[in-house]
C-alpha positions as a Python dict, from the first residue, in 0.01 Angstrom:
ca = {
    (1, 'X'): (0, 0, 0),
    (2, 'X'): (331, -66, 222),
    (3, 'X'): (236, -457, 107),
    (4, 'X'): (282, -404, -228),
    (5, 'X'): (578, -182, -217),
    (6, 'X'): (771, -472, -53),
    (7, 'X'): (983, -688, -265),
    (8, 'X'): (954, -1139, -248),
    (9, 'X'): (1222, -1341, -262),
    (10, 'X'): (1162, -1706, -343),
    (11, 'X'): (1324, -1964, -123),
    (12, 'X'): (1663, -2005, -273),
    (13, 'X'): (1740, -1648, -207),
    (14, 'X'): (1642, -1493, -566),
    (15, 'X'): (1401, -1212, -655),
    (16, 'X'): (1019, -1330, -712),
    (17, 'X'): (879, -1003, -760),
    (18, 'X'): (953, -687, -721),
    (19, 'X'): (661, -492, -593),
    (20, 'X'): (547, -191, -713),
    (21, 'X'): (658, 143, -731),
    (22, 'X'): (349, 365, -804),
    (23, 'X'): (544, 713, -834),
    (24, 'X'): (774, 536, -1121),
    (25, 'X'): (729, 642, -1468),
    (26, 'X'): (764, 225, -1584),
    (27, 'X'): (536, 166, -1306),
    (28, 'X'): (612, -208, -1305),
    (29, 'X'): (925, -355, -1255),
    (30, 'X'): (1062, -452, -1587),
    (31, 'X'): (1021, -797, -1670),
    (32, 'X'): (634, -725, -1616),
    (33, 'X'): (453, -769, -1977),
    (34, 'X'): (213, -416, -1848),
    (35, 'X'): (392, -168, -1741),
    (36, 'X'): (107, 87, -1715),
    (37, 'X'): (-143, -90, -1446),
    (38, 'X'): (63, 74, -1181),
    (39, 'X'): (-73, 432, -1352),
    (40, 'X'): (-409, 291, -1308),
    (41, 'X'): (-397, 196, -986),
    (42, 'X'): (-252, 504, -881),
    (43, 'X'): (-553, 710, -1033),
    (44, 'X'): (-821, 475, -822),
    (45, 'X'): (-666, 550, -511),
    (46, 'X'): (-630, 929, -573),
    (47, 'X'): (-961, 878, -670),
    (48, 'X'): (-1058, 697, -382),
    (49, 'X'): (-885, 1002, -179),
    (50, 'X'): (-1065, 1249, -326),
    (51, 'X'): (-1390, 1128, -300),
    (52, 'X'): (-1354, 1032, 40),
    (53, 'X'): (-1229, 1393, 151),
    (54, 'X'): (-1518, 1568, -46),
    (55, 'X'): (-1797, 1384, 71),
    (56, 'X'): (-1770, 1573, 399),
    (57, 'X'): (-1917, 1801, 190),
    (58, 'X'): (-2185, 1597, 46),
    (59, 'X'): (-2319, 1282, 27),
    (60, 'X'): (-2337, 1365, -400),
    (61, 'X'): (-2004, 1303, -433),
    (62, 'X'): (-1973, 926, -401),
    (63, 'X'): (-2112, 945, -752),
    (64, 'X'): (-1761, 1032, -902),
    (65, 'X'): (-1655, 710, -770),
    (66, 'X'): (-1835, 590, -1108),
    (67, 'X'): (-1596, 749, -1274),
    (68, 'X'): (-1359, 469, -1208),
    (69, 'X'): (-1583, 154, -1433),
    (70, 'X'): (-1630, 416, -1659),
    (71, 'X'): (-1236, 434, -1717),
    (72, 'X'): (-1154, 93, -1706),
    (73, 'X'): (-1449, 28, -1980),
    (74, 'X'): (-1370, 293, -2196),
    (75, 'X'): (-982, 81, -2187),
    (76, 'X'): (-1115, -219, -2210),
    (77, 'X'): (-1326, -81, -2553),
    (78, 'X'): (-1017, 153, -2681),
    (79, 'X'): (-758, -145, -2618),
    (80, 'X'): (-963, -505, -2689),
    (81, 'X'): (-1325, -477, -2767),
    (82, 'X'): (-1337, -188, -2994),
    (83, 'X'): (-1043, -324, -3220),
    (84, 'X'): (-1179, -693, -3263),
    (85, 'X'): (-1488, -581, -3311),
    (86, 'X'): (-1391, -338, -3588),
    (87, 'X'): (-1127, -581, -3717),
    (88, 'X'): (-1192, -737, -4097),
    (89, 'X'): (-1106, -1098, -4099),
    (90, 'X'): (-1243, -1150, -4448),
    (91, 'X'): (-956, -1238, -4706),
    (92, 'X'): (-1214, -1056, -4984),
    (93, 'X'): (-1211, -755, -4788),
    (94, 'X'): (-839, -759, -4794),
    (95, 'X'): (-809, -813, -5120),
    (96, 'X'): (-1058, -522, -5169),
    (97, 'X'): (-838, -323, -4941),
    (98, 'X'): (-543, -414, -5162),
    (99, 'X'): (-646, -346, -5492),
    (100, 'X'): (-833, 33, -5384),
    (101, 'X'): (-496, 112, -5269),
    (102, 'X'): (-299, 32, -5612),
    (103, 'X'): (-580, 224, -5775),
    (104, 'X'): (-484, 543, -5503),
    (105, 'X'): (-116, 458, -5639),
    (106, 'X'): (-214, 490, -5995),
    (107, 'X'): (-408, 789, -5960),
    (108, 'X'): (-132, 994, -5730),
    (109, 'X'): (91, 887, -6013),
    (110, 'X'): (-87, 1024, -6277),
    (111, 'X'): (-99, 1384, -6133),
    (112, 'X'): (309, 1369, -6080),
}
């Protein structure tokens, strides 16, 4: 964790990357385009910690380590799959979209 804490420089002197902070808010420096995986990798290795320290107690609790694919899929679903599978391409079902809404429109005006 010290490793990725520590900032690069390139050779001219200038900042490469920052490294990363995991107890700030924007996790990321900045200029990076996801400035939440630092939250996420954060919550594996408190994970990680807390599985480690309760297994002293028993050898059940390694299953909670599952817990981490079942995060990362349930993001993967709520931010990619889930949307592009639900998404409609069709221009007819836009249309449709379109015209149920003027009718909405038309009705809300009628009971003004």
């Amino acid at each position: 964790m010290n490793s990725m804490a520590k900032p690069s420089f390139t050779d001219d002197g200038s900042l490469a990357d920052g490294g990363i902070d995991l107890n700030m808010e924007q996790g990321w420096q900045r200029e990076c385009p996801h400035p939440h995986e630092s939250r996420h990798l954060k919550d594996v290795i408190l994970l990680t910690a807390i599985v480690q320290v309760l297994s002293c107690f028993s050898l059940y609790i390694w299953y909670f380590w599952l817990l981490a694919p079942g995060r990362a899929f349930y993001l993967l679903w709520v931010n990619i799959l889930g949307p592009w599978f639900t998404a409609d391409s069709s221009p007819a079902g836009q249309e449709l979209n379109e015209k149920k809404q003027r009718r909405q429109e038309r009705r809300q005006m009628k009971h003004f």
